[in-house]
C-alpha positions in Angstrom: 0.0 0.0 0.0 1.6 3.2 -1.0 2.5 6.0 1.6 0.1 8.6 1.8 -0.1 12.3 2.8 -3.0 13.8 4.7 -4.3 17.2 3.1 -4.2 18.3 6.7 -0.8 19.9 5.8 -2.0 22.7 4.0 -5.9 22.4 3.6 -6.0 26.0 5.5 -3.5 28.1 3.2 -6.0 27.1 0.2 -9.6 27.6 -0.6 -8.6 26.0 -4.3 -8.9 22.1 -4.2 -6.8 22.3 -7.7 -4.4 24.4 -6.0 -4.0 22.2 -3.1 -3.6 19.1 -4.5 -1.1 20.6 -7.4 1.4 21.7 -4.6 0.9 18.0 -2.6 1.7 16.5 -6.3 5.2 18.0 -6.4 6.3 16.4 -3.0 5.8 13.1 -5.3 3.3 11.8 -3.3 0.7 9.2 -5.4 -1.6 8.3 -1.9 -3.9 11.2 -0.3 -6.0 11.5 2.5 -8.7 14.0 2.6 -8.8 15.8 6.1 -11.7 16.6 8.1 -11.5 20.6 7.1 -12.2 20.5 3.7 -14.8 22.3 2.1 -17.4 20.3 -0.3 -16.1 22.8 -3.3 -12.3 22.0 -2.2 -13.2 18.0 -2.1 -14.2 18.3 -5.5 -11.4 20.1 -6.7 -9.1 17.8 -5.2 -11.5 14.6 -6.3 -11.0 15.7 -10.0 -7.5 17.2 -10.0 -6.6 13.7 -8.4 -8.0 11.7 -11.4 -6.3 13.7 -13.8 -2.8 13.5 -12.1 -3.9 9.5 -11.4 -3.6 10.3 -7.4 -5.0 7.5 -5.6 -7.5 8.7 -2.4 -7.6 6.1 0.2 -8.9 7.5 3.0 -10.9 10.2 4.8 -11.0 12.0 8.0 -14.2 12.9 8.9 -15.9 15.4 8.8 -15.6 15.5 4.7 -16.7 17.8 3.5 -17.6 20.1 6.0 -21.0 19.8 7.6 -23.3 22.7 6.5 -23.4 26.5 8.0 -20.0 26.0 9.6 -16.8 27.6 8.9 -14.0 25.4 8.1 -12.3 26.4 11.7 -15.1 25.8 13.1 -15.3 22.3 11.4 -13.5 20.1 13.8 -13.7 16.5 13.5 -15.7 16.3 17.2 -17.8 19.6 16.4 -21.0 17.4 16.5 -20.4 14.7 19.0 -21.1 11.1 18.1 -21.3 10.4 22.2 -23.8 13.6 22.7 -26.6 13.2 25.2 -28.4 15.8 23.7 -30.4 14.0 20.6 -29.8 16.3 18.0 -26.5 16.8 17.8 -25.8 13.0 18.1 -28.2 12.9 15.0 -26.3 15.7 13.1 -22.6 13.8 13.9 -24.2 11.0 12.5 -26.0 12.5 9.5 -22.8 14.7 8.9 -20.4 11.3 9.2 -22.5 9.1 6.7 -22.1 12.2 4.2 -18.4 11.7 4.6 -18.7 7.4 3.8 -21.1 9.3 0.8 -17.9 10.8 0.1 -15.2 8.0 0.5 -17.6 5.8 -1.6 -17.4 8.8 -4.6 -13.5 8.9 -4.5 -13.2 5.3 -3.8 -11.4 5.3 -0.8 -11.5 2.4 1.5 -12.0 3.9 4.9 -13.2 6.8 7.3 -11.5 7.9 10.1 -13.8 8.1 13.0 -13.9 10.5 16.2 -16.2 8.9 18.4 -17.1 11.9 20.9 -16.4 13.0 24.1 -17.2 12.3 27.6 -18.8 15.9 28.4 -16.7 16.8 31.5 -14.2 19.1 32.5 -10.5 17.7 31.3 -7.3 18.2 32.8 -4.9 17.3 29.5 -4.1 20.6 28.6 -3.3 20.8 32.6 -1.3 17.9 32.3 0.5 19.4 29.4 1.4 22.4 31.2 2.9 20.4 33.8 5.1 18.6 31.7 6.0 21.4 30.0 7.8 22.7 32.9 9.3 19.6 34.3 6.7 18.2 36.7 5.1 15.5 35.0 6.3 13.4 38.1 5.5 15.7 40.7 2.8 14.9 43.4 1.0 17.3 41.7 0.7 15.9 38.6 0.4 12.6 39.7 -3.2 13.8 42.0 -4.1 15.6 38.9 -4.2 12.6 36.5 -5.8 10.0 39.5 -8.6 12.8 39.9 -9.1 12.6 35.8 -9.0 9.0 35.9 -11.5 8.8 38.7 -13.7 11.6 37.5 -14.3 10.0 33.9 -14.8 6.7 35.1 -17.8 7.9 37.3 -19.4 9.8 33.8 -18.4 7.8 31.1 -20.8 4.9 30.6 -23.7 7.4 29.6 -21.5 9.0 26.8 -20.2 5.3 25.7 -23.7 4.1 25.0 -24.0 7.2 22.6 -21.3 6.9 20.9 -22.1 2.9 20.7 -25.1 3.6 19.4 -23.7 6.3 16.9 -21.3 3.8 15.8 -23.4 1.1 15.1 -25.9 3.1 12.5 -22.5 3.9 10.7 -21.3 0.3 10.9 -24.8 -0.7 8.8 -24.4 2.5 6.5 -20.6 1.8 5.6 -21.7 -2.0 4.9 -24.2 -0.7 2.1 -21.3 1.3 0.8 -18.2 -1.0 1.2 -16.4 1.3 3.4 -14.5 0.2 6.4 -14.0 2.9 9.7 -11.5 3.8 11.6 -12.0 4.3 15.3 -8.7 6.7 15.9 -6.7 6.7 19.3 -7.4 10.3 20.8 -5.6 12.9 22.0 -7.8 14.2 25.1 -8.4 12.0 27.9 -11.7 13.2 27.9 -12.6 12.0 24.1 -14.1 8.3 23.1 -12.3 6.1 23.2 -9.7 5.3 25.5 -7.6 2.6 25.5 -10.0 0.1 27.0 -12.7 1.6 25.2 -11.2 0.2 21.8 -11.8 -3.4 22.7 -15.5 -2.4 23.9 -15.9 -1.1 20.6 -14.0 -3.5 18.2 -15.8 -6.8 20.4 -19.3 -5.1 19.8 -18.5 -4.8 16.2 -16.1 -7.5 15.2 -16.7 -9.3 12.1 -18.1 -5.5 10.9 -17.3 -2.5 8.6 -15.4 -1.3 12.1 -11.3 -1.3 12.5 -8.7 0.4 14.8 -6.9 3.4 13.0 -3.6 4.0 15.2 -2.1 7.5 15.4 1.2 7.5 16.5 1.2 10.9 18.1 -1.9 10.7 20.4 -0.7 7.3 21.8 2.9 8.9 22.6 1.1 11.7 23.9 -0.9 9.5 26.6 3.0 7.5 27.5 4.4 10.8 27.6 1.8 11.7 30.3 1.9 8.3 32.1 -1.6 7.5 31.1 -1.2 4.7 28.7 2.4 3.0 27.2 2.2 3.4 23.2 3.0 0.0 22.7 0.1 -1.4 24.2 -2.4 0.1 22.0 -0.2 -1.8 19.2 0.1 -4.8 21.4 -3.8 -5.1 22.1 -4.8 -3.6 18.7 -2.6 -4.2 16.5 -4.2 -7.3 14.5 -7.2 -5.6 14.1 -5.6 -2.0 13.0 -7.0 -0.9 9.3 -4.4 2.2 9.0 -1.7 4.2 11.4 -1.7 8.3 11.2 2.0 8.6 11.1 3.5 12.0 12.7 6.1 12.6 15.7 6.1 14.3 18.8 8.5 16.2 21.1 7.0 16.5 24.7 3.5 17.3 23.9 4.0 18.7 20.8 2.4 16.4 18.0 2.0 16.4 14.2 5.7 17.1 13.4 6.7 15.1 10.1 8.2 11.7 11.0 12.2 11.8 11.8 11.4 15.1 13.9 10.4 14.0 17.2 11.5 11.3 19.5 8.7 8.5 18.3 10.8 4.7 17.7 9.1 4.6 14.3 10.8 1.3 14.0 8.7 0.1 16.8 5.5 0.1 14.8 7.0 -2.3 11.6 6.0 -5.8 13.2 2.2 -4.4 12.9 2.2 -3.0 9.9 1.2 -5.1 6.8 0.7 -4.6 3.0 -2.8 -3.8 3.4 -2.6 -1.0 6.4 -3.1 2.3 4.9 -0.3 4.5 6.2 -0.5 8.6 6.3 1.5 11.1 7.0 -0.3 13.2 9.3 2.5 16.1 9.2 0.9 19.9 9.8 1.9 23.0 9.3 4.8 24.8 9.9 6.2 21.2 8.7 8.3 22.0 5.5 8.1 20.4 1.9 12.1 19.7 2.7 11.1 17.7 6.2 8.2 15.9 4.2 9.9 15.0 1.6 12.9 13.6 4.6 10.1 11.8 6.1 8.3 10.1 3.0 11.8 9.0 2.5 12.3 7.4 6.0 9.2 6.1 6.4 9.3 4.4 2.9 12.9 2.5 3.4 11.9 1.9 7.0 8.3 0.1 5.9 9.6 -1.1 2.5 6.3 0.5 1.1 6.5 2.5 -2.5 6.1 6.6 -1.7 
């Protein structure tokens, strides 16, 4: 499976999906991703610019397009939330989701990556974040901080988790009808759906289904970094049911850097990886055309996969 290269790395300096895609095309990518802030315009710029240069589009992050009467910075992948107690909005993630396996269906990509919500509580990453930051992420304080966030979303989650559950599995019968698989993605926020025992809730209650583990490389260093969960582990427990990896690097807490620019063991992820995963480079900006270029290199002779 070629390498691929999310759109997420410059969707935002264009409004052009021709222009877009044309500047992608010259890193020598072949393998795109469409992001989750993309407008339905921009999609179909890219969707027809792609055919012409014969660039392949294997995946999408939703939201994609856009959902309707939002701005595209206001169109963040967990603006409607799939875990929602309040009906509508659950219905609108939903609604807004299926339009983006609509989407991957038209393009002929073979999966969507899926945010599955949040548990709707106050949480303390960012605090943990800032703690790290300045060289406490083993103090006492730290240490209460994440017990208290542990504790605190265990007592709320269950309510959320049936939401998203039941979120999930209208998708899982939609992205049947449309041979598209999903992706449920390894989070950043403590607070978001799911965590790391969350994923085998999920993959158990829809095994045999249109549903997969997407892995992101950043978010799971992210939750070792803060001595919530090892990285390994998500491969460990995950890893044969995994459908594609969002590959960028980390320094601290500070994700999305192109591959070979953080302190991520990329090497550690190769026994999981077959032919068939779809692997992208999640890099954004200010990541250079020089340091993606430098990663699509690595990564390729690393994986042994074509760029």
């Amino acid at each position: 499976m070629a390498l691929a290269i999310s759109t997420s790395w410059s969707a935002y300096r264009f409004d052009d999906g021709e222009k877009l895609l044309f500047e992608i095309s010259r890193l020598g990518f072949k393998t795109l991703e469409l992001s989750f802030n993309l407008s339905s315009g921009m999609v179909d710029g890219i969707a027809d610019s792609a055919r012409k240069l014969k660039i392949s589009i294997e995946s999408l992050h939703n939201y994609c397009p856009i959902p309707d009467g939002l701005s595209r910075p206001e169109a963040l992948p967990d603006c409607y939330s799939m875990a929602s107690l309040d009906k509508e909005e659950r219905l609108l993630a939903v609604k807004y989701a299926k339009r983006s396996i609509d989407t991957a269906e038209r393009v002929g990509a073979k999966a969507v990556v899926l945010h599955c919500g949040r548990v709707e509580a106050f949480d303390y990453t960012r605090q943990l974040i800032n703690l790290y930051n300045q060289g406490k992420n083993n103090s006492a304080e730290s240490s209460e901080l994440k017990e208290r966030m542990i504790r605190e979303r265990a007592l709320s989650s269950g309510r959320f988790l049936e939401q998203a559950l039941a979120s999930i599995e209208e998708l899982n019968a939609y992205a049947r009808i449309k041979a598209v698989l999903l992706g449920i993605e390894t989070r950043f926020y403590y607070y978001e759906i799911p965590n790391i025992d969350e994923i085998s809730l999920i993959l158990d209650r829809f095994s045999n289904s249109q549903v997969y583990y997407w892995h992101d490389t950043g978010h799971a260093q992210l939750m070792e970094n803060l001595g919530l969960a090892r990285h390994k582990d998500f491969l460990d427990r995950y890893g044969k049911r995994m459908i594609g990896v969002h590959l960028h690097d980390i320094l601290g807490c500070q994700d999305h850097l192109a591959p070979s620019e953080g302190e991520i063991d990329f090497s550690m992820l190769k026994p999981y990886l077959n032919k068939n995963i779809l692997k992208v480079i999640e890099a954004h900006h200010p990541a250079s055309t020089e340091e993606l270029i430098k990663s699509r290199n690595f990564i390729s002779r690393l994986y042994d996969e074509p760029a």
